[in-house]
N, C-alpha and C positions, 0 to 999 in steps of 0.2 A: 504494500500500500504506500502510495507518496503520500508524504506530509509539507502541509502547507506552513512556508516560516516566512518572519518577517527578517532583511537585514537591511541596513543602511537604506532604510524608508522604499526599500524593495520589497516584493511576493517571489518568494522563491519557493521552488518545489522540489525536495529532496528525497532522494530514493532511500529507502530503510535496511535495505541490503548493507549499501556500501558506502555510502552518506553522500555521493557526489550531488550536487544543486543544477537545478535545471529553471532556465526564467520561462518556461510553456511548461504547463501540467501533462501535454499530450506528451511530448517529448521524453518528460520523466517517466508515465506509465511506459512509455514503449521501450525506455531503457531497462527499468524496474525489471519487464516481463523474462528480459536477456540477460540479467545481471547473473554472474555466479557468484555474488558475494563478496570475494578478496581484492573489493579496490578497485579503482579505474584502471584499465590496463596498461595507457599511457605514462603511471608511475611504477608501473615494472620492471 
């Protein structure tokens, strides 16, 4: 499930998996749905 956060007077939309923030909710469920869990993969 994304969760809806506020920061620096933004809506952001964070995946529960892996914590990465998305500013579209579509964008976060559709990463959500592919996440394995461990992180974005780009700090691998």
């Amino acid at each position: 499930m994304v969760v809806q956060t506020e920061r620096d007077d933004m809506t952001w939309y964070e995946c529960e998996k892996c914590g990465l923030l998305f500013d579209d909710r579509d964008d976060a469920s559709q990463h959500e749905e592919n996440c394995d869990s461990e992180g974005p993969s780009y700090i691998q």
